[in-house]
C-alpha positions in Angstrom: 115.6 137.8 62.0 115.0 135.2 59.9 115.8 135.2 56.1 115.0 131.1 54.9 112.2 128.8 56.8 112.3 125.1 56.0 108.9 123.8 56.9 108.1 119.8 56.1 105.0 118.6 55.2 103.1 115.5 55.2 99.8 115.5 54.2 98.3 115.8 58.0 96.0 118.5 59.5 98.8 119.4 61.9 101.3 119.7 58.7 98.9 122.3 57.4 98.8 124.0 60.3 102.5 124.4 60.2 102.7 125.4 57.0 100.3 128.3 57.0 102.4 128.8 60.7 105.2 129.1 58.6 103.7 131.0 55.7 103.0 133.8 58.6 106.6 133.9 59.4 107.9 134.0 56.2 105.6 136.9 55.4 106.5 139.1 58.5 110.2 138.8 57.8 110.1 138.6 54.0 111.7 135.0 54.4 112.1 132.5 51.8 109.8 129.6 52.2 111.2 126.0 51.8 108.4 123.5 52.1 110.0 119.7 52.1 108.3 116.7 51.8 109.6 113.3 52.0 107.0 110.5 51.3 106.9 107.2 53.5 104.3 103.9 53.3 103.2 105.3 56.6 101.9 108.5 55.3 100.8 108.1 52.3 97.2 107.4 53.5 97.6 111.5 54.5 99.1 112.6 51.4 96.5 110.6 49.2 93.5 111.8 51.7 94.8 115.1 51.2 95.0 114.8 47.5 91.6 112.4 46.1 89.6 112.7 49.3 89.6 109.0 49.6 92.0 106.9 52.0 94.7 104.4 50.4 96.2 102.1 53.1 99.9 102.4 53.2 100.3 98.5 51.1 98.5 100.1 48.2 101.3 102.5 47.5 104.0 102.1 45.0 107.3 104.4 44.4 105.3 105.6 41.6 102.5 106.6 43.3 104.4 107.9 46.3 106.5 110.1 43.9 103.4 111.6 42.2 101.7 112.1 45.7 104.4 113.7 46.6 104.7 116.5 43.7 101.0 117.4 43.8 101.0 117.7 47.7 104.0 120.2 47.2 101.8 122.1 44.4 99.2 122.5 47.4 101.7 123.3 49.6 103.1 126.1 47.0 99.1 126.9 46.4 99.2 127.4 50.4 101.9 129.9 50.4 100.7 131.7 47.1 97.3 132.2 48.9 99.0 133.2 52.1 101.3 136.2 49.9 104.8 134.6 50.7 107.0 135.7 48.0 109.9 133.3 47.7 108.5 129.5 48.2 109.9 126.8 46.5 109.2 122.9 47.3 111.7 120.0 47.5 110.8 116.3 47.8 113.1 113.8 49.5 113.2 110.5 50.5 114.6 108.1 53.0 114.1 109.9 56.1 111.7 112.8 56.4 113.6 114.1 59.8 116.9 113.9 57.8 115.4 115.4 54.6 114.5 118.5 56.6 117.6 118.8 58.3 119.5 118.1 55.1 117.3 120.9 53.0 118.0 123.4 56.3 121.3 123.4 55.9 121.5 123.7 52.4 119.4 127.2 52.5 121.2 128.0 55.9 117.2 128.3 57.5 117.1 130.3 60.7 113.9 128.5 61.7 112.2 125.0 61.0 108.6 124.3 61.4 106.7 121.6 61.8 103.3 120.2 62.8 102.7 117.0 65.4 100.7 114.5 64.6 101.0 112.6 67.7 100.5 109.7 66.8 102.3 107.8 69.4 103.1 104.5 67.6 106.1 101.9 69.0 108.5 103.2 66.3 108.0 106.8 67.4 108.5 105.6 71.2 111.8 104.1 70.2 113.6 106.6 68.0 111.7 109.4 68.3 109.5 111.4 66.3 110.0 113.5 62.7 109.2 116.4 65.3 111.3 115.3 67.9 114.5 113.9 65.4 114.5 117.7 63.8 114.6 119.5 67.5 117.4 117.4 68.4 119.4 117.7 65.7 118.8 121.0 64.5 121.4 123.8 64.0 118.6 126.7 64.4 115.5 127.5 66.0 112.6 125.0 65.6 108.7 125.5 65.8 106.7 122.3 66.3 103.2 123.4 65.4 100.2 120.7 67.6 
């Protein structure tokens, strides 16, 4: 049923959740796994919390930093799927925006399926123009998970 899952991280507890959500998948129908993350001022607290233990507000970040939080939250995220036996994983990082990242990378891998977790957060922005969560669903030319 499905042959390439795109799953997009962030650094969150629900992200994690969707990724091992995903990892599941990917196992049962000997998918490929394409974990995408595109880092944002916003969530870098969660990518650095999720990396050093230790919360850095979203002014402390640089490109630099951003860049490198990004790589090694894909290494856990490619950790993730090793642990979980997927065979075929592989990890992109974007940037811009995260819901046009993942729609961008499904396209590219023609995914049958797109996962990701909500955060619910529920800031103004979000209200407005919609969630990462919400952007994907809409726009999305296959199936979508959105993992709570």
């Amino acid at each position: 049923m499905f042959t390439s899952i795109v799953v997009g991280i962030d650094g969150s507890d629900a992200a994690e959740r969707a990724l091992r959500m995903a990892c599941g998948i990917a196992k049962q129908f000997d998918a490929a796994l394409h974990i995408v993350h595109t880092p944002r001022d916003e969530t870098v607290a969660y990518a650095a919390d999720a990396i050093s233990g230790f919360y850095v507000g979203p002014n402390a970040a640089q490109q630099e930093m951003l860049r490198e939080a990004a790589e090694k939250l894909c290494e856990q995220a490619l950790g993730v799927a090793a642990q979980e036996g997927v065979q075929s994983v592989a990890s992109h990082v974007g940037n811009g925006d995260p819901a046009s990242d993942v729609l961008d990378r499904a396209e590219a891998v023609d995914a049958g399926l797109i996962v990701t977790g909500r955060r619910g957060l529920g800031n103004f922005s979000a209200l407005v123009l919609g969630s990462t969560s919400h952007q994907i669903s809409k726009h999305a030319k296959c199936a979508c998970l959105t993992v709570p």
